[in-house]
N, C-alpha and C positions, 0 to 999 in steps of 0.2 A: 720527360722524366730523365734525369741524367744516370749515366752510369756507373754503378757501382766498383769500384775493381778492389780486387784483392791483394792486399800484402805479399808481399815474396813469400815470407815463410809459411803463406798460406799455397801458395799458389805450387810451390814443389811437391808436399806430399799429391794432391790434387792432377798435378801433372802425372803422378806413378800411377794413381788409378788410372787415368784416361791409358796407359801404358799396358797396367794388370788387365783391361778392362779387352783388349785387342789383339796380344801378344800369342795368345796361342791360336790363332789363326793363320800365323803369319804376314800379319798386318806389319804396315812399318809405317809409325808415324810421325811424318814430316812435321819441322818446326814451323812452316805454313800451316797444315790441318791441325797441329797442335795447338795452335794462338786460335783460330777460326774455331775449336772447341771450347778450347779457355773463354774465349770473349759469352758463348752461347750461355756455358756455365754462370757465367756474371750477368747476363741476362736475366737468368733464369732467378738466382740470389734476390737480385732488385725487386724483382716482380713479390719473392717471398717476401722483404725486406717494405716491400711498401703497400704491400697487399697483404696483410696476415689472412684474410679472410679467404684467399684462394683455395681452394679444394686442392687437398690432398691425390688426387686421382688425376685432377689439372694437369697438378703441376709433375705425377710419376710419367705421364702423357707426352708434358713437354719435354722431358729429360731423355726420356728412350727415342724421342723423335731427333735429337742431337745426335745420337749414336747410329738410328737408322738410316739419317740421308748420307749419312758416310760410309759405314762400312755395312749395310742391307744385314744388317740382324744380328750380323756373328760375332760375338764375343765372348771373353771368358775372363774369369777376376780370381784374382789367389787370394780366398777370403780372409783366411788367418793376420795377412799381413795389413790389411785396407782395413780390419777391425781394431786392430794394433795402431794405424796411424790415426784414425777416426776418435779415437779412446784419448788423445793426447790433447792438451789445452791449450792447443795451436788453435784452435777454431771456434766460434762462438757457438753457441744453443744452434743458432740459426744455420749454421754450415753443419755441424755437424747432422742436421736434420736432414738437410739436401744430398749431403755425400750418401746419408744411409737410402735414399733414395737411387740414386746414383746406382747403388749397390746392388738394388734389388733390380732394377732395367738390367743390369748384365744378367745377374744368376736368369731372370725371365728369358732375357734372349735365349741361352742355352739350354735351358730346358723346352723353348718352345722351337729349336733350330727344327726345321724341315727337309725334306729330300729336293733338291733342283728340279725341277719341272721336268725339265730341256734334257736333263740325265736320266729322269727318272722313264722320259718316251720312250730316251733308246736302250734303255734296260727291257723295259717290255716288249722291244721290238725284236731284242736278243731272245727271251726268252720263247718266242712266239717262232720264234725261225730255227732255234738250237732245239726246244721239244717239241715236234709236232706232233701233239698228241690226237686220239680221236674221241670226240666229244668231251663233255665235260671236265674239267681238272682246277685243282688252284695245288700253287706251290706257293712256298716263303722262304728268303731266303736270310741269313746274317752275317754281311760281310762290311770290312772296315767301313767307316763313313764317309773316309775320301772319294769311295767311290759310288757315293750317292751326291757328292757335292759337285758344282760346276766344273765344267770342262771334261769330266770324266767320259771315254768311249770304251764300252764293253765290248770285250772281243775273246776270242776262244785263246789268249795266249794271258791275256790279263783278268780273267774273269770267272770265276767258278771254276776255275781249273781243275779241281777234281771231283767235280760231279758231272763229266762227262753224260755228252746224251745217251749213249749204247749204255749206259749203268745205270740211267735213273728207264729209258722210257717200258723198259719190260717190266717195270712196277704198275704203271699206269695204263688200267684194263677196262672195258665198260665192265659196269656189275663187278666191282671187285674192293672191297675193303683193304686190301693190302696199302702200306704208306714206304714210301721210300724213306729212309733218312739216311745223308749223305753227312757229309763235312762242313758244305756253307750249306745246303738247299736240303726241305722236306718237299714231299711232292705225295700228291693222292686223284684216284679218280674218282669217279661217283657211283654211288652200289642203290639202289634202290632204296634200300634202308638205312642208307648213310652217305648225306652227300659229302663231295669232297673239302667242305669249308670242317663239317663233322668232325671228322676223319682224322685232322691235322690238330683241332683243339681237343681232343676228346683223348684221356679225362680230363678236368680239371686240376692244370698245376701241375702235371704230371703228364703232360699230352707232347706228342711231337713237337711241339708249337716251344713247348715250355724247355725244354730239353735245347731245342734252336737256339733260343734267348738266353739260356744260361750260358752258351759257350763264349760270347761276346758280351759284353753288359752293357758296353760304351758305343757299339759300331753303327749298323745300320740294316734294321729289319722290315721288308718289305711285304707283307703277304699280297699275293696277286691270286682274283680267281676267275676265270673263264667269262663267266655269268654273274649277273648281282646274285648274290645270297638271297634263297627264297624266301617268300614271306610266312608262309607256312609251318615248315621245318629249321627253317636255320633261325631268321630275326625273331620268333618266336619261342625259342631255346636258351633255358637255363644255361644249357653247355656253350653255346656261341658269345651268350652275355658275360660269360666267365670267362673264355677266350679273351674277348675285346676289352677286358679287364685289366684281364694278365697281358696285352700288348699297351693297352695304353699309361702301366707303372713301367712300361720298362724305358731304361736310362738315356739311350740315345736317339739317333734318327726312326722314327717309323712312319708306315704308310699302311690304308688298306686301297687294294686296287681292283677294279673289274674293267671289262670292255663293255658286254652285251649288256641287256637287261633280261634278264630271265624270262621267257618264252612266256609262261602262268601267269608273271607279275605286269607283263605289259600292260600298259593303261591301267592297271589297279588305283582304285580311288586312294589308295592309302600308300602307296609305293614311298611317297617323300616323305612322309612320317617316319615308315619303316626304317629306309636308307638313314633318319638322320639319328638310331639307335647305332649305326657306326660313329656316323660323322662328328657325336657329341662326345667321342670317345679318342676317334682315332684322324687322323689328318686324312681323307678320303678323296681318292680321285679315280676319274673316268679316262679311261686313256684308249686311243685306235689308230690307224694308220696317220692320222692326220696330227697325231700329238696327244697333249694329255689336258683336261680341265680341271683345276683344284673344285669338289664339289662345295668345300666351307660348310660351313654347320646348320646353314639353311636346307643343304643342299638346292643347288641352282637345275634350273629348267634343263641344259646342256648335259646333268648328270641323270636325268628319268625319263626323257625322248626314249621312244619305242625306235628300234631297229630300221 
């Protein structure tokens, strides 16, 4: 099958998407990776062009898959002006069907951008050394996004800076409903009648939780808790469901996090079901001294292992 190529004055506006589509990353792309996209892009045209039958889902597939082997997910597009160029009768039926594609792989990336693995371990390693609390706790925190993306190292001069330990840990008590709320970080223990996952969503929309999320809208919100969420009281909770609600509309990076598995829930026949009332909500991972596992929406065997 030969290759299709595109006219100049097709191929400029085309080039600013690939440009709108990267830019706020601080990607910088070279007139090498630029042709090497171009060319994929024309790949992709021919295939629509000689294949009308192709699936729509195919071909959104093969288009974010251009964007992923090069730049792992992150992009962002200034929609106003790429609807603007799209709208012009520079491009036939058929381009501008693939651009509008084109379009939606970016907005996708960025809505489904994720925290770093590899940052997100040694955030919990921070958190695990800076509050030592006793027994049970989850905290969450909303701080810019940079510092959930690669390369980022938390440390007490660059990191929560004012939620110092001596300020949050005489919050966190056994048997104590009381909730810290600081500047980046809420923080709760566990009280008999309200664990600490409770604690931090409760009420609905109007919880700790929510008050966190409104301060940042764009940043990067992490809930981390001690223990999986029991099955019991928490995954069985209106309040917890409304929680994992209100974290998974919100705007930017999020995570939910735990180490152990909950004492009760070990070996529970239904634990993975349970866990995957987060995981169908919110990007869920198991993290411990050894690193962190993404659990994914199946949740995997590595995230319900007993202790």
């Amino acid at each position: 099958m030969g290759l299709w190529v595109f006219a100049e004055q097709q191929r400029i506006p085309l080039i600013g998407l690939i440009r709108f589509c990267t830019c706020a990353f601080g990607q910088t792309v070279s007139p090498k990776t630029q042709k090497l996209i171009l060319k994929n892009f024309e790949n992709v045209h021919s295939q629509l062009s000689h294949h009308n039958r192709l699936h729509t889902s195919s071909l959104r597939s093969s288009v974010h898959g251009i964007f992923s082997r090069i730049y792992d997910s992150h992009h962002v597009i200034v929609i106003d002006r790429t609807v603007e160029v799209t709208e012009r009768r520079v491009f036939t039926a058929h381009l501008r069907f693939l651009l509008g594609i084109i379009l939606l792989s970016c907005i996708q990336s960025v809505v489904n951008e994720n925290v770093d693995i590899n940052t997100l371990a040694r955030i919990v390693k921070f958190f695990r050394k800076r509050y030592v609390f006793v027994g049970q706790y989850a905290v969450a925190i909303n701080v810019p996004k940079e510092q959930c993306q690669s390369g980022f190292n938390p440390s007490e001069s660059t990191f929560l800076k004012n939620d110092k330990s001596e300020k949050v840990k005489p919050y966190i008590k056994p048997d104590s409903k009381v909730v810290y709320k600081g500047t980046e970080l809420i923080a709760a223990g566990r009280h008999k009648d309200a664990h600490s996952e409770y604690l931090l969503m409760n009420p609905p929309n109007k919880s700790p939780l929510t008050h966190l999320m409104n301060k940042k809208k764009d940043g990067c919100v992490i809930f981390y808790t001690l223990n999986s969420p029991c099955i019991d009281k928490c995954l069985n909770s209106d309040i917890i469901i409304k929680g994992l609600n209100e974290l998974k509309a919100y705007q930017g990076i999020k995570a939910f996090v735990y180490t152990y598995i909950f004492k009760n829930d070990q070996n529970h026949k239904n634990l993975q079901k349970e866990l995957k009332k987060i995981a169908q909500r919110v990007p869920l991972y198991r993290c411990n001294k050894e690193g962190c596992n993404s659990c994914g929406e199946t949740v995997i065997d590595e995230c319900i292992k007993a202790d």
